[in-house]
TORTORDREN-759036 format. One record per residue (C-alpha): y, z, x; residue in three letters. Coordinates in steps of 0.001 Angstrom, whole numbers, plus 500000, padded with zeros to 6 digits. Example, Ala and Ser with C-alpha at 12.3 -4.5 7.8 and 13.67 -1.06 7.14 Angstrom:
2
495500507800512300ALA498940507140513670SER
END
This chain:
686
455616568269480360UNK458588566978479312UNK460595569995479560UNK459167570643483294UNK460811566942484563UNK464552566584484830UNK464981562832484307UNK468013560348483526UNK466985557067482149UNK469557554229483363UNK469265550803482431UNK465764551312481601UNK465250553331485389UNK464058556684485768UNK466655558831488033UNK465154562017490037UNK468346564336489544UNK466192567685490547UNK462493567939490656UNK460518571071490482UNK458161570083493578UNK461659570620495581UNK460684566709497107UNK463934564091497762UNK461734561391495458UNK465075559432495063UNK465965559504498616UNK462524558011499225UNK462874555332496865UNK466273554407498169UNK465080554411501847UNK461815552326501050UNK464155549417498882UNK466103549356501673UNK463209548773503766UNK462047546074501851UNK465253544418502112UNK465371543381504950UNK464309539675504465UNK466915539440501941UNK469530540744504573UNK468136537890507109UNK468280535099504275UNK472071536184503457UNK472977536256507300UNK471276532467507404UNK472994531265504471UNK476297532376506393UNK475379530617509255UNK475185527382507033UNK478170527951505070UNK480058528601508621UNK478851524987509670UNK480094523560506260UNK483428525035506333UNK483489523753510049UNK482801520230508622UNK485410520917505778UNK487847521540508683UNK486678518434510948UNK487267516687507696UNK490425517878507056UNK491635516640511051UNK490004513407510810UNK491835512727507516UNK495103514039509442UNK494811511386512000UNK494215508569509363UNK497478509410507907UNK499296509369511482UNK497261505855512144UNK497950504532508882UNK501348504835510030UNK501315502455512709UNK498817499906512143UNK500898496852511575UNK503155495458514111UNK506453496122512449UNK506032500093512419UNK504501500158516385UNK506749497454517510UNK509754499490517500UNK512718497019518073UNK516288498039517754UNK519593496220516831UNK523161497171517133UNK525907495485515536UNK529147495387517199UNK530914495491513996UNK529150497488511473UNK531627497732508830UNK530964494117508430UNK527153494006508772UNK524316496375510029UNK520336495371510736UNK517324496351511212UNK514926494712513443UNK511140494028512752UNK508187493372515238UNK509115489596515349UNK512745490353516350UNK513067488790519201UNK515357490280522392UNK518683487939521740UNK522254488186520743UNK523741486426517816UNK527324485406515970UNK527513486687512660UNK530941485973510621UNK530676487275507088UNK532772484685505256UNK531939486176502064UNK529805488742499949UNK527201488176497407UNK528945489220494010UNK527595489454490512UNK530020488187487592UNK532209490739485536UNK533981489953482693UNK536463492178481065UNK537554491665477043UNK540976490859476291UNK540993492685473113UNK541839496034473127UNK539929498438470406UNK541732501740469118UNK538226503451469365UNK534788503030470663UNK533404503549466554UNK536078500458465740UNK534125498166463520UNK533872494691465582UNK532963492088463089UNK535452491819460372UNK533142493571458024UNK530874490491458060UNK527114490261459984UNK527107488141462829UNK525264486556466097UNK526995486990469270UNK525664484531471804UNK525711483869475738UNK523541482734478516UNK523031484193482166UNK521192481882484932UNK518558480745483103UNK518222482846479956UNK519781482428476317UNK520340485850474595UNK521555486195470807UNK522322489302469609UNK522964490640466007UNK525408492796464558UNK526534493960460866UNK529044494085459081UNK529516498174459889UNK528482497787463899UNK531313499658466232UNK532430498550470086UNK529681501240471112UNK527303500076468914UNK527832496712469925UNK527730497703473720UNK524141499054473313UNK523170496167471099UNK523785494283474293UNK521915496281476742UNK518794496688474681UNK518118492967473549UNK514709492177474092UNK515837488534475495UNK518420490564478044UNK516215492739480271UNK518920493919482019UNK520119490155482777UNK523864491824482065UNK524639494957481576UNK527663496198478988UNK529739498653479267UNK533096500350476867UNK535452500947479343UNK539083502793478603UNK541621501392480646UNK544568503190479121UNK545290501376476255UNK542438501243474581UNK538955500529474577UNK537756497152476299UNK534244495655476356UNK533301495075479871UNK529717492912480756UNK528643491927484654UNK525478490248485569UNK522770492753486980UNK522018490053489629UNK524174488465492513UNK524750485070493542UNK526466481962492110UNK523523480797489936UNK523837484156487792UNK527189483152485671UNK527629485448482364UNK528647482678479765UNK529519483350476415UNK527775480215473955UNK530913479754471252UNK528800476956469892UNK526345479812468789UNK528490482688468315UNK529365483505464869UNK532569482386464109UNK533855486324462527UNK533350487210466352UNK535146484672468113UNK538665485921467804UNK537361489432469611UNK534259487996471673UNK534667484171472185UNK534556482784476006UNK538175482721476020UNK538738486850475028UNK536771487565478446UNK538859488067481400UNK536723487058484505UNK537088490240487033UNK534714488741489403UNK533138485232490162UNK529422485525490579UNK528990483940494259UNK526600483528497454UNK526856485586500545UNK528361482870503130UNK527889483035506839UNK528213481546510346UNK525501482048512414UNK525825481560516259UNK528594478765515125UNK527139476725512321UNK528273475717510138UNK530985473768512308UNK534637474365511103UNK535287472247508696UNK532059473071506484UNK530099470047504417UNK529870470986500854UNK526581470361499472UNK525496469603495700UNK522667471317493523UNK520296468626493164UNK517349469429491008UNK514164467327489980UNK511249467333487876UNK508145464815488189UNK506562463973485144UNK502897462575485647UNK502072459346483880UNK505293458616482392UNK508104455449482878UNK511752455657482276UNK512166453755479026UNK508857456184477767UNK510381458790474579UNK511237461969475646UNK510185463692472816UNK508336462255469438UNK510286464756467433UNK513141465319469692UNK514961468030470547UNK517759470082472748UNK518133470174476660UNK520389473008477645UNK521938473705480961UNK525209475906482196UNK526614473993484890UNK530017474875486422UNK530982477977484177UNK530098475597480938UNK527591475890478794UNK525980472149477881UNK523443471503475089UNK522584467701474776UNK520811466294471955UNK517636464320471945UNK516847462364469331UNK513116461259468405UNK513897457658469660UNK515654458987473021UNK513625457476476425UNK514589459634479694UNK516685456835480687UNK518683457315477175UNK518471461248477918UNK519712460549481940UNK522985458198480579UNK523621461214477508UNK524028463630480161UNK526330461967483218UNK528500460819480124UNK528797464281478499UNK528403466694481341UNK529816466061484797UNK526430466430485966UNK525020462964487574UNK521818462066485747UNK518769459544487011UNK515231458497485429UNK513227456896488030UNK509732455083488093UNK507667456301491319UNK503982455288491581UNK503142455711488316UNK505294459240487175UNK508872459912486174UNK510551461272488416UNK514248463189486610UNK516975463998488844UNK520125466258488523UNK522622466204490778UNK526042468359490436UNK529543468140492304UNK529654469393495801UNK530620473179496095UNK528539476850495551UNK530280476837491953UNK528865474022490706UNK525007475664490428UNK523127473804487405UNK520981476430485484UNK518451474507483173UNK518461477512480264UNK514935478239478890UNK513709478307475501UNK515108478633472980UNK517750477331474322UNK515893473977475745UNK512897473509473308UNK511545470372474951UNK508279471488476656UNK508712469321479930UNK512474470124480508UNK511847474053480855UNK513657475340484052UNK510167475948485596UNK508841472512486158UNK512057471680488498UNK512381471636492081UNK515382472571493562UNK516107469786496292UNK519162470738497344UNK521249473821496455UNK525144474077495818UNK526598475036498629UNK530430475104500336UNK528654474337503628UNK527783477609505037UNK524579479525504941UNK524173480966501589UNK522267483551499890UNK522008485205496327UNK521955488705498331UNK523681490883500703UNK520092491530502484UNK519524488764504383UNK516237488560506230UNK515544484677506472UNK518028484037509146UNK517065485448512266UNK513626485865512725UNK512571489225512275UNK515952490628511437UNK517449491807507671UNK521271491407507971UNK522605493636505304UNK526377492394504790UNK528841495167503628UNK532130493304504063UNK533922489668505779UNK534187489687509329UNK532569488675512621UNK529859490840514536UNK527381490884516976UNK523967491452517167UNK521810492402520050UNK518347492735519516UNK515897494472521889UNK512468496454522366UNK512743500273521529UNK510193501022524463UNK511384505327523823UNK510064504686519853UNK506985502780520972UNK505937505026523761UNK506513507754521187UNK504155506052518742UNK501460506094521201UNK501890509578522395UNK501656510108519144UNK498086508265518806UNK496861510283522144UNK497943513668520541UNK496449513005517235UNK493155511665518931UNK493109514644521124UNK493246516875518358UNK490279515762516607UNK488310515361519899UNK489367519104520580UNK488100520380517461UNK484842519015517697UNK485082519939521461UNK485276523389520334UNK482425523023517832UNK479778521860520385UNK480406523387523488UNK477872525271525749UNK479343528253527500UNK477725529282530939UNK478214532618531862UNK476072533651535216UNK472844533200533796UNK473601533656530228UNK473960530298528146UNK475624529998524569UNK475916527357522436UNK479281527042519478UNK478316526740516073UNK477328523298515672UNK476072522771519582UNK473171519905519328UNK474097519172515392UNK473142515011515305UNK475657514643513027UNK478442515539515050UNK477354514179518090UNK477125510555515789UNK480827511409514607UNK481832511901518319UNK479933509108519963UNK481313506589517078UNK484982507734517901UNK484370507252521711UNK483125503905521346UNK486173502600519336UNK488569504080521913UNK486699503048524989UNK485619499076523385UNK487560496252523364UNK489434495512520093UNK487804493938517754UNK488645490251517590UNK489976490616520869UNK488509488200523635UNK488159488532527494UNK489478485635528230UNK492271484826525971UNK493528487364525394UNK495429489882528431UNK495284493186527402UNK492261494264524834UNK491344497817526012UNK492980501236525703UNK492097501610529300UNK494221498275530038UNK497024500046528734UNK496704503703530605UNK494925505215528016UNK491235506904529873UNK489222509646528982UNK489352512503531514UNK486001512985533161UNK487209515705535419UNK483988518209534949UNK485910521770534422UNK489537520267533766UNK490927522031530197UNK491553518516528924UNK487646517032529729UNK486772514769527398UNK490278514080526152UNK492522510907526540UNK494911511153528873UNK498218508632528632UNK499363507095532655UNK502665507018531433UNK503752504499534080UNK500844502223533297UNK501586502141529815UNK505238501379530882UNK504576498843532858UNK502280497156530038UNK504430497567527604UNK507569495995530222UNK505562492717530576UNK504034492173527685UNK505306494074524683UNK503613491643522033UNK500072492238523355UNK500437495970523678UNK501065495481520289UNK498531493944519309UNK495964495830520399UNK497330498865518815UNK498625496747515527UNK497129493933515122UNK496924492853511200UNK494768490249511158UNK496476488026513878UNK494358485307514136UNK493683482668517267UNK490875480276518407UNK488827479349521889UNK487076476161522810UNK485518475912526369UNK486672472958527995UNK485605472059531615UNK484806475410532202UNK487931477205530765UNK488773478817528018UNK491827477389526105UNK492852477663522715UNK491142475413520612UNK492557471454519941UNK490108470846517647UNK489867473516515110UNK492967475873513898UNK492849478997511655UNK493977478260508257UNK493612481881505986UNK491718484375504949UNK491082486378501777UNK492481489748502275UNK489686492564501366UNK487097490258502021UNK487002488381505205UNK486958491387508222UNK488211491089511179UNK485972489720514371UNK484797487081516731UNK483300484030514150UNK481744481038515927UNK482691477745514664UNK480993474433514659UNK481165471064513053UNK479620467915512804UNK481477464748511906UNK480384461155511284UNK481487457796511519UNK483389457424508630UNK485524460844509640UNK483663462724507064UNK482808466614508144UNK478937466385507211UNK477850469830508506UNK479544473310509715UNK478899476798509814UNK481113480149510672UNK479752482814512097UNK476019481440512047UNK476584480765507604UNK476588477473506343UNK480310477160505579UNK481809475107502424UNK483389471704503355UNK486673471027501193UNK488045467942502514UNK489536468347506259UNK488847472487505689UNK485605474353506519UNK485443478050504531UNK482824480785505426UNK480187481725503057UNK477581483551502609UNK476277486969500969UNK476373489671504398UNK478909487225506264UNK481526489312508159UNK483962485898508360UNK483309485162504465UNK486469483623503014UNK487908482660506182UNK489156478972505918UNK489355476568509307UNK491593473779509329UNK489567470916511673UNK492301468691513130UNK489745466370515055UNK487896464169513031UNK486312461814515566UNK482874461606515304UNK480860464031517192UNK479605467686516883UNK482231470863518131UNK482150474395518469UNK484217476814519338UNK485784480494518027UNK488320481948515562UNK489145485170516023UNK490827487882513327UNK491778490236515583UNK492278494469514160UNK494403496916516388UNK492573499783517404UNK494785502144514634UNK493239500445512150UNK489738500124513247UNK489780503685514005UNK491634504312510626UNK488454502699508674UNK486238504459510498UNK487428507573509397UNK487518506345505743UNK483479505470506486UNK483062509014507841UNK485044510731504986UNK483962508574501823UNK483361511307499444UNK480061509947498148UNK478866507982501559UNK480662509936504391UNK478744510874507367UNK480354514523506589UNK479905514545503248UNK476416513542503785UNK476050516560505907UNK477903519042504008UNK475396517840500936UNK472176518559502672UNK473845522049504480UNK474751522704500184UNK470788521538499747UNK469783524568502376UNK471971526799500949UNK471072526574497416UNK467105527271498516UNK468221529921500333UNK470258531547497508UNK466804530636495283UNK465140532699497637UNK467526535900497835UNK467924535481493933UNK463848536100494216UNK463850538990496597UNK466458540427494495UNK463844540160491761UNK461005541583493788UNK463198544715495349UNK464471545436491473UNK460714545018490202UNK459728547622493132UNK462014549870492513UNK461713550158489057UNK457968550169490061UNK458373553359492554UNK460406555244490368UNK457750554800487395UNK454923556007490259UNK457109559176491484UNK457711560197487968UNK454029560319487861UNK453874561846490420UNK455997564509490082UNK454342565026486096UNK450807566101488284UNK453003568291490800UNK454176570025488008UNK451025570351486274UNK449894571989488885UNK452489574052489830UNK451899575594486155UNK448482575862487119UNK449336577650490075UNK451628579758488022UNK449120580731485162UNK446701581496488177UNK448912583708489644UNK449603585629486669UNK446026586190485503UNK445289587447489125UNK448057589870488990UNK446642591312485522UNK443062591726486998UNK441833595598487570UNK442666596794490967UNK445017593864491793UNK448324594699493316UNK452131593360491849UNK
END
């Protein structure tokens, strides 16, 4: 039997390669598996349906996430509030102009820089590997504003050496920076402050310094290249001409103490630079802060005072007039007395040669809303103004980016009519979608949140020129459109609101009904609000308050709120307004309501809606994409089954044809043996 089948076993199948019975068996059993798969062909094209959808989600995704990146960058006033401002003398100054700028022209005259202090050495070194210290170890010492450094050498440590000894003290932290400069004729150690202004003197402590460095490091082998000083300016004529130098006065209140109280049961050292001098007065155990006060206007130069005030101390230092004279209380370990550290003083007044003075060349406490950056003396003007071309650009920038998404998902669900033929786009009728769409809509087409109809004069896109084109059959249906003279005209009368409703961060204000009207509230004012927590919104306030002027009772946004004194502070587990704190300013008994609002610019109430919609583990989308992934996965259970079946059937045809074709040949050697007996019969014919 064997012999009369040609067959190829494969992978455990039989393959028909030529047959005796002359019949196509393997053309049969490849036409009837391909019969049979036909259910797996419609699963596949169903799964590719639902992977088409998800990749179409993927690429919503991908837009929506675009857009957040383009609101994201304009969802504070300062970057959509586009103000400009020239400086008729840039060489002296330039600016830049925030939101709060306002449109105004101002005097600038640079009478000075900020400068850091350099300090060259006087000794000249043959080579940077020149030993320093006499062949001896050694401290060299020095202070810079407020900080005491002490550095060690040995008795083989070179200028080089030395330099980096400097710059990688633990107690420096870049407080100075040192540097082996060759001017020539030989090797000189140079070290400047890191920081400007006059408070930041580089003083070498001789009283610390080991006396083997002295005679190449002491405070008199440092050449002073450049005074550490304030920037010093003249704004719209003040200071008048002459200037009113001012002294540093500096004070620290000590609770529960009296003048002729000890300082310090086991005494001590208080340590101050003051003038380009280093000071370092001694307290003894039996010192009172009235002994410490007369010690230091003896010793110093530096005015001294230990006063009793309502039961404290109150310590007071007072310098000469003029911006050199800064007083710098040096920290431990240079001033080991706990309650003389530099940190529990106030400075009342600072040292000053009358003008206005800053420790930096970027000056942005001034004008309001402008940074003055000062590159040289000399007079300027500035002219501030609104950038409407940069803010209309920001907004056709918002309309574009909107449109985009709004296209994209326009695309995804439209119905096309065609006579009487109607098609639908991939994801026509998908909920999910038409929830992403809606939610989108409703932002653009709401008021702001926060915002309020009658306080506040713009709080719509639509107020501004910003609509949705209903035009049935117009390419840009269902798109915002931008009335470019509306907008102008908005933004030409009220620049600050059109800001607002774009940029608002939080800008807070408050409403009381009175007679009828709305006005902003005289009873109540917004105080703060805990960043991350509280969310922006409409809060109702009320309060009760009784005879004695006591708040008894209030609530914010319908949540009992906390009472801390004259401040009310939302509460509650769920509450929208929690953390915001109220200021009341009208205690007089009665009860009061009114509003606070914390008002978000529609960037950034769009903006987190995206980030709901495209949270990777609570995103509408990803959400969707998860269950399309769920339908998927069955599917691919069920075309891993069929693929099963069709390889069990095949495998179970072949077996059957091969069975098959053993009887057909069987008989045909039947037939054969037949044939041949007949022939050898008497009287039979070949």
């Amino acid at each position: 039997m064997a012999d009369d089948l040609t067959t190829t076993l494969t992978s455990g199948a039989i393959r028909f390669t030529g047959l005796g019975s002359g019949t196509d068996f393997e053309s049969m059993v490849t036409k009837l598996v391909e019969v049979e798969q036909t259910h797996t062909k419609r699963l596949e094209s169903w799964r590719a349906q639902w992977e088409a959808k998800s990749e179409s989600f993927d690429s919503l995704s991908t837009a929506l996430l675009s857009l957040k990146t383009t609101l994201d960058g304009m969802n504070t006033p300062d970057e959509f509030l586009v103000k400009q401002v020239a400086s008729s003398n840039p060489l002296a100054l330039t600016a830049t102009a925030g939101s709060a700028a306002e449109e105004s022209s101002h005097q600038i005259e640079v009478v000075s820089l900020a400068t850091n202090d350099m300090h060259m050495g006087a000794v000249i070194f043959s080579s940077p590997d020149q030993v320093i210290s006499g062949g001896a170890s050694g401290t060299f010492a020095f202070t810079v504003g407020s900080r005491q450094v002490s550095v060690d050498v040995t008795s083989t440590t070179t200028l080089s050496q030395f330099a980096n000894l400097i710059n990688s003290d633990p107690d420096n932290r870049n407080a100075v920076r040192a540097s082996v400069i060759n001017d020539g004729s030989g090797y000189r150690l140079q070290i400047r402050s890191m920081d400007l202004g006059a408070s930041n003197d580089f003083i070498v402590d001789d009283v610390l310094t080991s006396p083997n460095l002295l005679a190449n490091f002491g405070k008199s082998q440092f050449i002073e290249t450049q005074n550490a000083r304030n920037a010093q300016l003249r704004v719209d004529g003040f200071p008048l001409i002459p200037p009113t130098q001012t002294a540093d006065i500096l004070k620290t209140t000590v609770a529960g103490a009296a003048s002729t109280d000890v300082v310090s049961a086991s005494g001590g050292t208080f340590k101050f630079a003051y003038a380009g001098n280093i000071h370092s007065i001694t307290i003894s155990a039996s010192d009172t802060w009235a002994d410490l006060a007369a010690n230091i206007t003896a010793a110093t130069g530096v005015t001294a005072s230990a006063t009793d005030a309502f039961g404290s101390l109150e310590f007071t230092l007072a310098g000469e007039p003029g911006s050199a004279n800064q007083i710098s209380i040096i920290n431990a370990p240079g001033t080991n007395v706990e309650s003389l550290q530099a940190r529990h003083f106030s400075q009342i007044q600072g040292a000053t040669d009358g003008y206005i003075e800053r420790a930096t060349n970027a000056i942005s406490d001034v004008i309001p809303g402008v940074t003055m950056n000062l590159t040289s003396t000399g007079s300027s003007t500035l002219t501030t103004s609104l950038d409407p071309e940069s803010v209309t650009s920001n907004v056709q920038t918002f309309v574009e980016s909107v449109n985009a998404v709004l296209q994209q998902i326009k695309e995804q669900t439209q119905v096309t009519t065609v006579g009487s033929s109607v098609s639908g786009s991939l994801l026509t009728g998908n909920y999910g979608l038409q929830m992403i769409q809606q939610k989108i809509k409703n932002i653009l087409a709401e008021k702001g949140v926060g915002f309020d109809y009658d306080m506040d004069p713009l709080i719509s896109l639509g107020s501004i020129g910003i609509t949705t084109d209903t035009s049935e059959g117009s390419p840009t249906f269902g798109l915002l459109k931008l009335d470019q003279s509306a907008f102008s005209a908005a933004l030409t009368s009220n620049p600050d609101a059109v800001a607002r409703l774009f940029s608002a961060d939080y800008y807070p204000s408050t409403k009381e009904m009175v007679n009828g009207q709305a006005v902003e509230s005289s009873n109540f004012k917004f105080d703060s609000y805990v960043k991350g927590i509280t969310g922006a919104g409409d809060f109702a306030v009320s309060y009760t308050v009784d005879a004695g002027g006591n708040i008894t009772a209030a609530s914010i946004n319908g949540y009992a709120a906390g009472i801390d004194g004259n401040k009310i502070v939302a509460t509650g587990d769920g509450n929208t307004a929690r953390g915001l704190a109220v200021e009341i300013l009208n205690l007089t008994p009665g009860s009061y309501s009114g509003q606070v609002q914390i008002k978000s610019g529609k960037a950034e109430e769009l903006s987190q809606e995206i980030k709901k919609l495209t949270d990777p583990l609570t995103g509408t989308l990803e959400i969707l994409k998860d269950n399309y992934q769920d339908i998927m996965d069955s599917i691919d259970d069920k075309i891993a089954y069929e693929e099963r079946r069709l390889a069990l059937l095949e495998r179970t045809l072949r077996l059957r044809f091969a069975n098959l074709e053993a009887v057909l040949g069987n008989y045909d050697n039947i037939s054969t043996q037949l044939s041949s007996q007949i022939k050898s019969l008497p009287g039979s014919s070949s």
